[in-house]
SELORO-588886 format. One line per 5 residues: number of its first residue (from 1); their letters; for each residue y, z, x of N, C-alpha, C. Coordinates in nm, 2 decimals, always signed. Layout:
<pts>
NUM	A	Y,Z,X,Y,Z,X,Y,Z,X  ...
</pts>
This chain:
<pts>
1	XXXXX	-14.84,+8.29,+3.39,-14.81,+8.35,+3.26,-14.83,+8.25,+3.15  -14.90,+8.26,+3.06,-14.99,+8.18,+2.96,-14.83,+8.25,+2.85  -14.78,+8.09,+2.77,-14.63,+8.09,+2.72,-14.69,+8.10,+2.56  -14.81,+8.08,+2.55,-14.83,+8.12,+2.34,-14.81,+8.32,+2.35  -14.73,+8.24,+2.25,-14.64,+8.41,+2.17,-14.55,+8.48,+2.25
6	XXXXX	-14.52,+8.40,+2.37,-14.40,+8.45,+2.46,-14.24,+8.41,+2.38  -14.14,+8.46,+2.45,-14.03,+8.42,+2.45,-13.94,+8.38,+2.55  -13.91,+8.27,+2.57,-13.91,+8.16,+2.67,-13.75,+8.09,+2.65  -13.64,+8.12,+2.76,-13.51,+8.08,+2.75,-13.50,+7.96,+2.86  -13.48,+7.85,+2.77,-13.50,+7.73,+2.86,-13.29,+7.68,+2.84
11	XXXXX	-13.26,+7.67,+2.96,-13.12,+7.66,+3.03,-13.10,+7.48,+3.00  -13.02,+7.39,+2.99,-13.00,+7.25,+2.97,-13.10,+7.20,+2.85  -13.07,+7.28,+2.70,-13.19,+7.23,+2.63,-13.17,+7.12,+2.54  -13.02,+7.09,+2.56,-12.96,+7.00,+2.44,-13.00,+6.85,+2.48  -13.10,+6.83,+2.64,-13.12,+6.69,+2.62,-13.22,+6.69,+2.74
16	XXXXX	-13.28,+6.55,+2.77,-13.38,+6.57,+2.91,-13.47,+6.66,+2.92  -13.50,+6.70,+3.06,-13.63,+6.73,+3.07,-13.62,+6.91,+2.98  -13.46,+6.95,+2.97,-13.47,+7.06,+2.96,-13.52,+7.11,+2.73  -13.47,+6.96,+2.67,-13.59,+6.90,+2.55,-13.66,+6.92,+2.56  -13.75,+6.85,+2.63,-13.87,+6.89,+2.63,-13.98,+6.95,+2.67
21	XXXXX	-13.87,+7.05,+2.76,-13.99,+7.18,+2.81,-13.91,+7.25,+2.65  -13.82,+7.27,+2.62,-13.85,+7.35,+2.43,-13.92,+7.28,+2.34  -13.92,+7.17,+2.34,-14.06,+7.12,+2.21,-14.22,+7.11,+2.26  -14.20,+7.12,+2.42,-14.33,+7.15,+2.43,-14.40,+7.29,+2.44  -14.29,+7.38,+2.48,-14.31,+7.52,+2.46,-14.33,+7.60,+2.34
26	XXXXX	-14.25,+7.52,+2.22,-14.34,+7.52,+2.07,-14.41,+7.52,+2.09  -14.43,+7.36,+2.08,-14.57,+7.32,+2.02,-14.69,+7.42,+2.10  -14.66,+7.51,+2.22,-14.77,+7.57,+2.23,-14.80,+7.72,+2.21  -14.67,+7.76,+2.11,-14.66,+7.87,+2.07,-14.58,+7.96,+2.10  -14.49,+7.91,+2.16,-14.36,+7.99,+2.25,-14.28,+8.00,+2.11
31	XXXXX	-14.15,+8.12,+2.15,-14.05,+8.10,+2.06,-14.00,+8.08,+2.18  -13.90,+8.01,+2.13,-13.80,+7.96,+2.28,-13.60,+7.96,+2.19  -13.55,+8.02,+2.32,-13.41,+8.02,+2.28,-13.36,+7.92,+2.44  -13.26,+7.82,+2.35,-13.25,+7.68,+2.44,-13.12,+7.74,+2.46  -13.05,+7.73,+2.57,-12.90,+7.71,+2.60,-12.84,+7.59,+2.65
36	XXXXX	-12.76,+7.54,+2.56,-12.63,+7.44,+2.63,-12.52,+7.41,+2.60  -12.43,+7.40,+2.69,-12.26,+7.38,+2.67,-12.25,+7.28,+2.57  -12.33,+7.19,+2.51,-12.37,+7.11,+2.44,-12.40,+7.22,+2.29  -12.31,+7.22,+2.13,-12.38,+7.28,+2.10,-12.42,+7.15,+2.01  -12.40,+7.04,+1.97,-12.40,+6.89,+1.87,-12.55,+6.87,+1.94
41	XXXXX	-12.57,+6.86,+2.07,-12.71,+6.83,+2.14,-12.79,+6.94,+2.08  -12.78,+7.01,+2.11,-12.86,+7.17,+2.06,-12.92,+7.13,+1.94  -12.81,+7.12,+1.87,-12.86,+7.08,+1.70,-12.98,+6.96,+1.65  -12.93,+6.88,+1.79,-13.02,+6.74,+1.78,-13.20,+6.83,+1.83  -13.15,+6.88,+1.88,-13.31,+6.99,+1.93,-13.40,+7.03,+1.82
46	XXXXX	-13.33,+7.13,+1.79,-13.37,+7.16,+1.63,-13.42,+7.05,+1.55  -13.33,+6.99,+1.52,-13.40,+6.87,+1.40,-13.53,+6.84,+1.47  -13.57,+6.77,+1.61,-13.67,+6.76,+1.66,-13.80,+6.82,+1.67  -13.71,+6.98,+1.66,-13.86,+7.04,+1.64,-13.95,+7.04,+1.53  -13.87,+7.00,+1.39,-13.95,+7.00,+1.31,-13.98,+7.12,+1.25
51	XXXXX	-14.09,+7.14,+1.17,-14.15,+7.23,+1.17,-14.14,+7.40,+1.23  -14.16,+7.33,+1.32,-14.14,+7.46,+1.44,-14.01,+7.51,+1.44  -13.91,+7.44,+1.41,-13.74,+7.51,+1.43,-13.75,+7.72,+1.39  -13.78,+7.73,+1.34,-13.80,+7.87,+1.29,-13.82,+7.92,+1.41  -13.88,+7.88,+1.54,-13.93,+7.98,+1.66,-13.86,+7.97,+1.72
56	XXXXX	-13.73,+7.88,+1.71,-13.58,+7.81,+1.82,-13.52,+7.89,+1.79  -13.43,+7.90,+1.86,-13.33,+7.95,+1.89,-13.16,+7.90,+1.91  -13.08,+7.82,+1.92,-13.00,+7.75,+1.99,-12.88,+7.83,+1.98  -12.83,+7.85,+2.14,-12.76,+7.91,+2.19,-12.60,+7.85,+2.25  -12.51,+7.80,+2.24,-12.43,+7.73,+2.27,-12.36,+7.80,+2.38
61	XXXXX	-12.35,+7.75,+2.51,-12.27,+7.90,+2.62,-12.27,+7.80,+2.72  -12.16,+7.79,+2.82,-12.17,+7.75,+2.98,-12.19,+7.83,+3.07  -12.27,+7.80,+3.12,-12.37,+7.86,+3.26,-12.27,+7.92,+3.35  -12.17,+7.85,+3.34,-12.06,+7.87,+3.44,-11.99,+8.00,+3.46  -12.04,+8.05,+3.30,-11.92,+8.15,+3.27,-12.00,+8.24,+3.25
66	XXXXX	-11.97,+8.40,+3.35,-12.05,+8.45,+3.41,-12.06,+8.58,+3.25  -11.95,+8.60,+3.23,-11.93,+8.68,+3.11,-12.03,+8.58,+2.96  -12.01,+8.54,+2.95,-12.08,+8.43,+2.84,-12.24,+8.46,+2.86  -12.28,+8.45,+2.98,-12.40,+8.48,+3.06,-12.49,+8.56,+3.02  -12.38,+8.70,+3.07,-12.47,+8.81,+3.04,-12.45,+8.83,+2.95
71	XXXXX	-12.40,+8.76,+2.83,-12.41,+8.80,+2.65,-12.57,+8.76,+2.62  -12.63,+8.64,+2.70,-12.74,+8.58,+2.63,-12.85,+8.70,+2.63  -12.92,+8.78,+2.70,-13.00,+8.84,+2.69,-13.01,+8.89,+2.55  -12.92,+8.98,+2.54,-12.88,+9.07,+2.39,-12.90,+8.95,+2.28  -12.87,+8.85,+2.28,-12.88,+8.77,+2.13,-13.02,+8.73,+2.16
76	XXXXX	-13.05,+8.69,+2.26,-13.19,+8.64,+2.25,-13.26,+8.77,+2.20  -13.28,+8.87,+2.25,-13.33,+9.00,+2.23,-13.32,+9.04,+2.05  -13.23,+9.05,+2.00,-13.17,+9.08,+1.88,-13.23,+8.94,+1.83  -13.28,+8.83,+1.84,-13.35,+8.73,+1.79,-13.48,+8.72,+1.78  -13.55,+8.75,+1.85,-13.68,+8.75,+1.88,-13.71,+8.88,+1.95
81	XXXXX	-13.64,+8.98,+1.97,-13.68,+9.14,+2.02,-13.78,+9.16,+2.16  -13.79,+8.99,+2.25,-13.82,+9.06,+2.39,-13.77,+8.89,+2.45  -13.76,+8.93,+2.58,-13.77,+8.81,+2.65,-13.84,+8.82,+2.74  -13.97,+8.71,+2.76,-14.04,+8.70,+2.92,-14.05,+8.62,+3.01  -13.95,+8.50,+3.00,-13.97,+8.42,+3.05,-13.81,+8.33,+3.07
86	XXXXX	-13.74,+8.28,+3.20,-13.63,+8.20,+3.21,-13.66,+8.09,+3.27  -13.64,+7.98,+3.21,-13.64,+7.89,+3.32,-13.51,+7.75,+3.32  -13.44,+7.80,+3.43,-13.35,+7.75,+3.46,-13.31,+7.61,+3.50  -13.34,+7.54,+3.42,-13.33,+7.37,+3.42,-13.18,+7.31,+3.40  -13.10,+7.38,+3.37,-12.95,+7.29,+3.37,-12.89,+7.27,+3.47
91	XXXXX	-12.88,+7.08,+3.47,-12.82,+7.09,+3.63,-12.72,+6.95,+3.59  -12.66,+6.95,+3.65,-12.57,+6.78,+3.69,-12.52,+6.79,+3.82  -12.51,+6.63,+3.85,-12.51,+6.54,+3.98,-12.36,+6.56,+3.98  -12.32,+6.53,+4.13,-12.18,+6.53,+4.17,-12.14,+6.35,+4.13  -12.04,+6.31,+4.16,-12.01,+6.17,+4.12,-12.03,+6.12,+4.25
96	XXXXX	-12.12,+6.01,+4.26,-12.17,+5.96,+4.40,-12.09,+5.88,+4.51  -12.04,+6.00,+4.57,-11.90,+5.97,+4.66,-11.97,+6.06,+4.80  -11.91,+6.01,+4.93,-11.94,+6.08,+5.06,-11.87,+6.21,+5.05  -11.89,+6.26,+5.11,-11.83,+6.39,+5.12,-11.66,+6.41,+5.15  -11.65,+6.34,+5.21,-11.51,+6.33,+5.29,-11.41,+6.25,+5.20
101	XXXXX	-11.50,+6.16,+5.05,-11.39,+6.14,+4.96,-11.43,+6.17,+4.86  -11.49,+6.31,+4.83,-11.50,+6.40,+4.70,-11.42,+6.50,+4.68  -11.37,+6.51,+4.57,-11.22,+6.64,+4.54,-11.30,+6.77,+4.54  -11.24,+6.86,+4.59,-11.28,+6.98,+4.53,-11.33,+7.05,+4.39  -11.25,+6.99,+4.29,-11.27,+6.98,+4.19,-11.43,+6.98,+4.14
106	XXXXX	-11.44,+6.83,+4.17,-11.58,+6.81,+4.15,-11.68,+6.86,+4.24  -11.66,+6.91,+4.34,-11.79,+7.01,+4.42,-11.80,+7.16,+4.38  -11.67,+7.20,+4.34,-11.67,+7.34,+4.27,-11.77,+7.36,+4.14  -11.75,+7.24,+4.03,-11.81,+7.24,+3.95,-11.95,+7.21,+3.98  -11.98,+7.13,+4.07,-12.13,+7.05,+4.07,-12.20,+7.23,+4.13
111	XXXXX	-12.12,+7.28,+4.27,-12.16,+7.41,+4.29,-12.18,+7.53,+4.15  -12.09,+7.54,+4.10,-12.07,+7.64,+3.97,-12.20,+7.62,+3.88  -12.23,+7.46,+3.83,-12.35,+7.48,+3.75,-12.45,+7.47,+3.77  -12.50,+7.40,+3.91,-12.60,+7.40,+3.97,-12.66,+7.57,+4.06  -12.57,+7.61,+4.11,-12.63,+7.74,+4.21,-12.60,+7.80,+4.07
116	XXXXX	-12.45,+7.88,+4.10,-12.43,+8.01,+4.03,-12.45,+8.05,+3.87  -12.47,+7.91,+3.82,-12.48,+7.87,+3.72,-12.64,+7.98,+3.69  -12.74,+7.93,+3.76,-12.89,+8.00,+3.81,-12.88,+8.14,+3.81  -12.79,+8.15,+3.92,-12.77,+8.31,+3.94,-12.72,+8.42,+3.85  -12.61,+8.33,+3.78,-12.58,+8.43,+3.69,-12.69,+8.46,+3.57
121	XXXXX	-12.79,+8.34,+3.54,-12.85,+8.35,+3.42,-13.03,+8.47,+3.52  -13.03,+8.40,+3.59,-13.13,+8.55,+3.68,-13.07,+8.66,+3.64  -12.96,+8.70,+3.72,-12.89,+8.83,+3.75,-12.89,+8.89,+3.59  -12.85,+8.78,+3.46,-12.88,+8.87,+3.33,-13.02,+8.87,+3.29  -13.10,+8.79,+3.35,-13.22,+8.88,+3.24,-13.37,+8.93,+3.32
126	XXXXX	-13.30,+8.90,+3.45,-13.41,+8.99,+3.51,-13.43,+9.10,+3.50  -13.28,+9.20,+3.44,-13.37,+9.35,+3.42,-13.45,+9.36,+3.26  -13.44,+9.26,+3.20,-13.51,+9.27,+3.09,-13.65,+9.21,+3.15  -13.67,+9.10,+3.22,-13.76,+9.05,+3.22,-13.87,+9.18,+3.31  -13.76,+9.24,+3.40,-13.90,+9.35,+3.49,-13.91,+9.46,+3.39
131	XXXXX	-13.88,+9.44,+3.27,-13.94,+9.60,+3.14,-14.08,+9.51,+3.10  -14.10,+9.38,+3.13,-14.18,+9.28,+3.02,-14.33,+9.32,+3.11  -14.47,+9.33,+3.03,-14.61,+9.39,+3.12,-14.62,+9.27,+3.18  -14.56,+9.13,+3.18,-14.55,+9.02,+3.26,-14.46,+8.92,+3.22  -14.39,+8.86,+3.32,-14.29,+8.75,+3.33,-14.26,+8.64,+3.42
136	XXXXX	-14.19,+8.53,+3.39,-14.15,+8.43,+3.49,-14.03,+8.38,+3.49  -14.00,+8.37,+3.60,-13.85,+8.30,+3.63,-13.92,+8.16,+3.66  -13.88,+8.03,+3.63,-13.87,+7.86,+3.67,-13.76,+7.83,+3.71  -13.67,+7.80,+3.85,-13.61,+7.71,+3.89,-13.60,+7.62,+3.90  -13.51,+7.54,+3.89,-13.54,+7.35,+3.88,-13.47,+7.35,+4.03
141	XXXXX	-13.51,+7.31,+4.10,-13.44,+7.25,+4.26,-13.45,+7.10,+4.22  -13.43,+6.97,+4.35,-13.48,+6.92,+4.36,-13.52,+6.83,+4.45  -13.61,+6.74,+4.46,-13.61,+6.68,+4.60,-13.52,+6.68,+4.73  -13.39,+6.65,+4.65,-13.25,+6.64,+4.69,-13.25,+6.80,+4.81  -13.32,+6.90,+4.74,-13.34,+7.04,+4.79,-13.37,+7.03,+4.94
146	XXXXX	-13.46,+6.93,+4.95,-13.52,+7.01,+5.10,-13.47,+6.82,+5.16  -13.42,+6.74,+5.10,-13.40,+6.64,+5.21,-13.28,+6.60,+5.13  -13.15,+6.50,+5.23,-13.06,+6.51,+5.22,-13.02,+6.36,+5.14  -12.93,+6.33,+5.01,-12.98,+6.20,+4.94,-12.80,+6.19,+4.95  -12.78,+6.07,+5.10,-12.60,+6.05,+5.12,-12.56,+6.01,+4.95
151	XXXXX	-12.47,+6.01,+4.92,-12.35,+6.00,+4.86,-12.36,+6.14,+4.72  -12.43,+6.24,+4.75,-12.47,+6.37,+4.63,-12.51,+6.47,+4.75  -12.41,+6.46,+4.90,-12.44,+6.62,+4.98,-12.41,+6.74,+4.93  -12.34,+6.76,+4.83,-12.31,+6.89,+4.75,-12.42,+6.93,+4.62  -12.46,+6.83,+4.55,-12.55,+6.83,+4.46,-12.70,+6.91,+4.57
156	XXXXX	-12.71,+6.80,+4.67,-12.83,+6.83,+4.76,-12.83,+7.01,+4.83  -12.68,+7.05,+4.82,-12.68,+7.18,+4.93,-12.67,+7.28,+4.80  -12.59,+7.26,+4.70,-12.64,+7.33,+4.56,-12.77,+7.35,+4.56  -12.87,+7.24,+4.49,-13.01,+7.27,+4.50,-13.11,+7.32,+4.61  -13.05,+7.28,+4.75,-13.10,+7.38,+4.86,-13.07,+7.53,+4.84
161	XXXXX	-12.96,+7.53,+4.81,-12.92,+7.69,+4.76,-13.03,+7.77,+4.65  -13.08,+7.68,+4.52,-13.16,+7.73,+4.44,-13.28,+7.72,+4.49  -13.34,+7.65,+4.58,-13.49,+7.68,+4.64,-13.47,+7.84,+4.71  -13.42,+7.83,+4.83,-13.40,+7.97,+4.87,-13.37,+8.07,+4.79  -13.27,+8.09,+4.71,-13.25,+8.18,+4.64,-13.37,+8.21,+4.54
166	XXXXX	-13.47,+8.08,+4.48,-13.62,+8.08,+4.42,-13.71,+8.19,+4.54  -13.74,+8.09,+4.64,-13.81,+8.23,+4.73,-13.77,+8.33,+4.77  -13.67,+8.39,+4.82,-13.59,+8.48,+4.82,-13.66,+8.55,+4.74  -13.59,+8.54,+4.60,-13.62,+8.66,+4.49,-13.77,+8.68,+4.47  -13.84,+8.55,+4.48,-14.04,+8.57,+4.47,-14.05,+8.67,+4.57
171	XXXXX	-14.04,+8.67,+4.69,-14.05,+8.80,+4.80,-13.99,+8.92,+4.75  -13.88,+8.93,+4.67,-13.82,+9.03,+4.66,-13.95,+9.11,+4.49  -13.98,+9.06,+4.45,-14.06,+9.05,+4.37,-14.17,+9.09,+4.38  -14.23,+9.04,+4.53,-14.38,+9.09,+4.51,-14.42,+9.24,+4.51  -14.53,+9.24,+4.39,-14.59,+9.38,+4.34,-14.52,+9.41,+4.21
176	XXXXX	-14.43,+9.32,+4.17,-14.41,+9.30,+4.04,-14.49,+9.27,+3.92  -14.46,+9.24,+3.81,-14.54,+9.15,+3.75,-14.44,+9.02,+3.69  -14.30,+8.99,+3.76,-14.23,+8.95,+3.73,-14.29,+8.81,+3.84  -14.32,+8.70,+3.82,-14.33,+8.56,+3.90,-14.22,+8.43,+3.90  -14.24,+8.39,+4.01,-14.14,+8.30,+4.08,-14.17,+8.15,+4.09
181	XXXXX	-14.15,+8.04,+4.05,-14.16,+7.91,+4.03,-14.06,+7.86,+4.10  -14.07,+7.78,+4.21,-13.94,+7.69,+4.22,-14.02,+7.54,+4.19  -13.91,+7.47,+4.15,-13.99,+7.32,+4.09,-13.86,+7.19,+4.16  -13.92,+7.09,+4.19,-13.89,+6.98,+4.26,-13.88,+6.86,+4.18  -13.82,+6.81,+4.12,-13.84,+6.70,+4.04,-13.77,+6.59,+4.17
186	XXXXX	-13.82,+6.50,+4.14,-13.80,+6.35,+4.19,-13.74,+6.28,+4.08  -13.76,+6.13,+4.11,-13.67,+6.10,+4.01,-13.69,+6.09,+3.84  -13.63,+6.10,+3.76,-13.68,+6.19,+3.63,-13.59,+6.11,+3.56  -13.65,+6.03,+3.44,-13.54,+5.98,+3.34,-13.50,+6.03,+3.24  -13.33,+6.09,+3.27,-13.27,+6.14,+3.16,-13.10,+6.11,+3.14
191	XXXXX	-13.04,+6.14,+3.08,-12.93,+6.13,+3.06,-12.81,+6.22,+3.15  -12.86,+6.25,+3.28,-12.80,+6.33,+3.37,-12.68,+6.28,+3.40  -12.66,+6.16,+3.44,-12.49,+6.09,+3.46,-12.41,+6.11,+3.33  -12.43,+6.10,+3.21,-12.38,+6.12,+3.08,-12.33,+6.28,+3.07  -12.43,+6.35,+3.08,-12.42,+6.52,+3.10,-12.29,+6.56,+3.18
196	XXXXX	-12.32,+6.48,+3.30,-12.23,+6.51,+3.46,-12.11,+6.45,+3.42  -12.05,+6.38,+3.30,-11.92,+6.30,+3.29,-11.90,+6.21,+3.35  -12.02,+6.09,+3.42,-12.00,+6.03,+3.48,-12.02,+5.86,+3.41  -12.05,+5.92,+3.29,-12.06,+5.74,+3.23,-12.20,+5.72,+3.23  -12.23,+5.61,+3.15,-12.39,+5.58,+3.18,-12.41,+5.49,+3.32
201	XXXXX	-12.55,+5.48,+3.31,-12.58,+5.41,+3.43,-12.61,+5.30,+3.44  -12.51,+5.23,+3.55,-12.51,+5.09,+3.57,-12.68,+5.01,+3.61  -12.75,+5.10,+3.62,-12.86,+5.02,+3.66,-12.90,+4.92,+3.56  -12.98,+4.79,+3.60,-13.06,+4.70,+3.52,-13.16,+4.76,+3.50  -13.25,+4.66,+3.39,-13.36,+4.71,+3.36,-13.47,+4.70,+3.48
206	XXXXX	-13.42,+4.60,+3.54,-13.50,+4.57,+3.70,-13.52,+4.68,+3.77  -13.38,+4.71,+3.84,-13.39,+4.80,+3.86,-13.45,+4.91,+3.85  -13.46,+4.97,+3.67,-13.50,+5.11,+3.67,-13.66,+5.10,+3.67  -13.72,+5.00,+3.66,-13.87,+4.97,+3.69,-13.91,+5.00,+3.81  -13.81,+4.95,+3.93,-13.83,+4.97,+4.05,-13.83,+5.09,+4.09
211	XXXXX	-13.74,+5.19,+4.07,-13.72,+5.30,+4.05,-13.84,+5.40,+4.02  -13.90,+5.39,+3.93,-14.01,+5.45,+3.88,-14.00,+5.57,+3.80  -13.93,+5.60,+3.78,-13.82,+5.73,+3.70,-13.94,+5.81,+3.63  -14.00,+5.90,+3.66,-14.08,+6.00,+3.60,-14.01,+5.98,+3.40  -14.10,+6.04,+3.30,-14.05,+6.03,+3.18,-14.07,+6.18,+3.19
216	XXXXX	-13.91,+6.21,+3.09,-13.92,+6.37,+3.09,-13.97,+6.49,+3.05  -14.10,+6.38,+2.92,-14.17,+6.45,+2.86,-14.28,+6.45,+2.99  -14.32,+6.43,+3.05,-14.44,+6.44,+3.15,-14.37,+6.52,+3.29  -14.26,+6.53,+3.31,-14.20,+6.63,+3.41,-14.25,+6.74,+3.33  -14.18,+6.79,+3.19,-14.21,+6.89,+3.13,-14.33,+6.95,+3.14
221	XXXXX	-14.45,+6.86,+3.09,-14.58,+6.91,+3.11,-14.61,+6.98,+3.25  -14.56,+6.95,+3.38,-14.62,+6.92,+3.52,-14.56,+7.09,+3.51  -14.43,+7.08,+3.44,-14.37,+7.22,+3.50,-14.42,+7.33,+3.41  -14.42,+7.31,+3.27,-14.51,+7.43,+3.19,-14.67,+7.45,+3.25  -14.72,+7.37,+3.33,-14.85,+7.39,+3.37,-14.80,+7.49,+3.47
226	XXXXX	-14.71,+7.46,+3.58,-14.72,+7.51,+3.69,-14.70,+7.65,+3.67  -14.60,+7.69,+3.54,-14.56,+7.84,+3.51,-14.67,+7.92,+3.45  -14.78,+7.83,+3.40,-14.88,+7.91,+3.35,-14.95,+7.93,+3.46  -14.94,+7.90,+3.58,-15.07,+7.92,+3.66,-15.03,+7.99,+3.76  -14.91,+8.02,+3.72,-14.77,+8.13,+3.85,-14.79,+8.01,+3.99
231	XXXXX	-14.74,+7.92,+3.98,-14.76,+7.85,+4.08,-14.65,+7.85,+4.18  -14.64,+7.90,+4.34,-14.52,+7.90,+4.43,-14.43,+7.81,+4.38  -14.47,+7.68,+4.37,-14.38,+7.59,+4.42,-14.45,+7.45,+4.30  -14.39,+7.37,+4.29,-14.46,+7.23,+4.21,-14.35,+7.12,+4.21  -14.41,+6.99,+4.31,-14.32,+6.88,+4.29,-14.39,+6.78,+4.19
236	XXXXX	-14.27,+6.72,+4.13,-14.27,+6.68,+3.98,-14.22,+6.55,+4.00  -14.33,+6.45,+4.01,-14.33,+6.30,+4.07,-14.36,+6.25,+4.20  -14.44,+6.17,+4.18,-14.52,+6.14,+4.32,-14.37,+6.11,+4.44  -14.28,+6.05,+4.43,-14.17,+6.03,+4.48,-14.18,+6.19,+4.56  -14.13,+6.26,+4.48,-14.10,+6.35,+4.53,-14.22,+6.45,+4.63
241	XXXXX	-14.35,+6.45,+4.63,-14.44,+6.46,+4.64,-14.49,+6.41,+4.79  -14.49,+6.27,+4.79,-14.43,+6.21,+4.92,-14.35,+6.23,+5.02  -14.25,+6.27,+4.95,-14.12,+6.30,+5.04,-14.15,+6.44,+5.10  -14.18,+6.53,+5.02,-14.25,+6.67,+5.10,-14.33,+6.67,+5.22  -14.42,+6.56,+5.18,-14.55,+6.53,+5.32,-14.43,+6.47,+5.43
246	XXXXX	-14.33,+6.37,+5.39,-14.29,+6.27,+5.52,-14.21,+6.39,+5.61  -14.10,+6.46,+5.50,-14.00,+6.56,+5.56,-14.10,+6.66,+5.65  -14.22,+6.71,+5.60,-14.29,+6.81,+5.71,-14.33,+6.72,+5.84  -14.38,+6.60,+5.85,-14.46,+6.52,+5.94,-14.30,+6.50,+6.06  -14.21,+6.43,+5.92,-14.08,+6.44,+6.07,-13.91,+6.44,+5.99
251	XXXXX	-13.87,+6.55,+5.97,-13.76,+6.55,+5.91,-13.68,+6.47,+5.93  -13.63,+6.39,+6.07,-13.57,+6.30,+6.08,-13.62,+6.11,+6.03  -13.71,+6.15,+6.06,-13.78,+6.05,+5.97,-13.75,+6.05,+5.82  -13.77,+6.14,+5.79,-13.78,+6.17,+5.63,-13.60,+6.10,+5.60  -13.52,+6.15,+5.68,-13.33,+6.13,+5.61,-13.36,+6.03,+5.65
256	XXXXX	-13.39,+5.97,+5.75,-13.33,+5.82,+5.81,-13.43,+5.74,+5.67  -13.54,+5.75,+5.59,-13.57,+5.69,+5.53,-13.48,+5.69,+5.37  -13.49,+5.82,+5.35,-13.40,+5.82,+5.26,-13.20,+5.74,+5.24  -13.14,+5.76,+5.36,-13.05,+5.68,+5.44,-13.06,+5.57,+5.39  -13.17,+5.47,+5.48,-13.19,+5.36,+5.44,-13.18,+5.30,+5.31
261	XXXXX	-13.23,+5.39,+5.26,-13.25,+5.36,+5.08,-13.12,+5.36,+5.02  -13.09,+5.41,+5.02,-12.95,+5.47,+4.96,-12.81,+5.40,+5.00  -12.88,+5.34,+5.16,-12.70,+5.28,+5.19,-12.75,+5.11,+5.13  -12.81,+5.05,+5.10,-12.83,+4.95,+5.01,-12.83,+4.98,+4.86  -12.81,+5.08,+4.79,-12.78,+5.13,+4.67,-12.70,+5.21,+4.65
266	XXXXX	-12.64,+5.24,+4.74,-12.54,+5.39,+4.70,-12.45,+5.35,+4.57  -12.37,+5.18,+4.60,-12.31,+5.15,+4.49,-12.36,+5.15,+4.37  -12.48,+5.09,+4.39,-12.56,+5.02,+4.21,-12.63,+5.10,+4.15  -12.68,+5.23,+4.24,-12.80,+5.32,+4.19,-12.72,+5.49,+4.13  -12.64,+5.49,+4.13,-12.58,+5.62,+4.11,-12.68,+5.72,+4.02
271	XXXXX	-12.70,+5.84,+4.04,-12.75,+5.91,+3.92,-12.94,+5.93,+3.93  -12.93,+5.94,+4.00,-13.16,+5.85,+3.99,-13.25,+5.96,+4.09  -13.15,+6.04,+4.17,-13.23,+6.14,+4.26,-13.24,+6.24,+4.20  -13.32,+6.33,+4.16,-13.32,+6.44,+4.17,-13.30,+6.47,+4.00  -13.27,+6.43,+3.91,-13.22,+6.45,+3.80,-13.29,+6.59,+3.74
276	XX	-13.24,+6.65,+3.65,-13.30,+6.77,+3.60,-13.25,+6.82,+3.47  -13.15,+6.78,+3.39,-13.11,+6.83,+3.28,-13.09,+6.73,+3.17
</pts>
């Protein structure tokens, strides 16, 4: 689905990659309504756009909250009078602890706005989106989705949840004109630990060189391409890209490599897999 003169509700838009899929969906002619629990960030959006602010939208609401949820269609609608397009990029990381010493607390939440968080914003605007003569849903998964990154197993089984639930619905879909994106980001530099309440990130500058951290304006691009071209699936950083080929050649290969990585960094690296909002 080609996004000039669409209307396009981008989920995490008050910062990261989920910025800059709305100023690049301007700039290519989209009106776009941004949602985030953030509404001071939102505003920072706006100013950004510039020019363009008149086709924005900024919507202030938590994902979480399923009534809040299904308010958004109707204002987006009553704003711009159709919607064709969701793409669900708001996510945050659990606080990088093993499973057996993370509270419930924080797995509820990390589950709440990562899965259901998705589902509730599907579940409202898919029936508007199947009245549209074409539309797209974009899910953000991520790497973390199909391989396992120790000290974030709940962040990883959340995002496994939104890949499936991505194909799932594309099957449920076909013969629609309604299409399905699931997207993989790798590692992606944004302010996701900040988002997630977890403080900034201890990393050095060394470090984050080593790292290789995708920039979020070039995630953006990889993923507005993929939705113009109704693409199944699109991993977003060679990182992540890689890891798709290793995990099919030997899934056990693939964690034990990941493992490796991770139990020499689990301390110093918090925050760097998978990022998305």
């Amino acid at each position: 689905m080609k996004t000039e003169g669409k209307v396009i509700v981008v989920t995490g838009a008050g910062s990261g990659i989920g910025r800059e899929l709305a100023l690049l969906l301007l700039s290519r002619g989209a009106r776009v309504a941004g949602v985030d629990v953030n509404g001071v960030a939102l505003a920072e959006t706006v100013q950004l756009a510039g020019n363009l602010r008149d086709r924005f939208e900024g919507l202030a609401a938590d994902i979480t909250n399923r009534s809040a949820v299904e308010e958004l269609p109707g204002q987006v609608i009553a704003r711009f009078g159709a919607v064709d397009g969701l793409i669900n990029n708001a996510g945050i990381i659990q606080p990088f602890a093993r499973l057996n010493d993370l509270d419930y607390a924080s797995i509820e939440r990390v589950l709440n706005v990562n899965l259901l968080g998705s589902l509730f914003a599907i579940k409202s605007f898919l029936p508007r989106l199947l009245q549209r003569p074409e539309a797209h849903i974009v899910n953000l998964s991520s790497m973390g989705g199909f391989v396992p990154v120790p000290g974030q197993t709940i962040y990883c089984a959340a995002k496994a949840g939104v890949k499936l639930m991505s194909e799932g619905l594309g099957s449920e879909l076909l013969g629609t004109m309604v299409k399905v994106t699931v997207v993989f980001p790798g590692a992606i530099a944004t302010n996701i630990r900040e988002n997630s309440g977890l403080g900034a990130s201890p990393l050095s500058a060394s470090s984050k060189r080593t790292v290789r951290a995708l920039r979020a304006q070039r995630a953006a691009e990889i993923i507005v391409a993929a939705m113009e071209r109704n693409a199944y699936n699109v991993f977003v950083g060679r990182d992540a890209w890689l890891m798709d080929k290793l995990y099919r050649f030997s899934p056990r290969l693939a964690v034990r490599a990941i493992a490796s990585r991770m139990s020499a960094t689990l301390a110093a690296t918090p925050g760097v897999m998978g990022e998305t909002n």
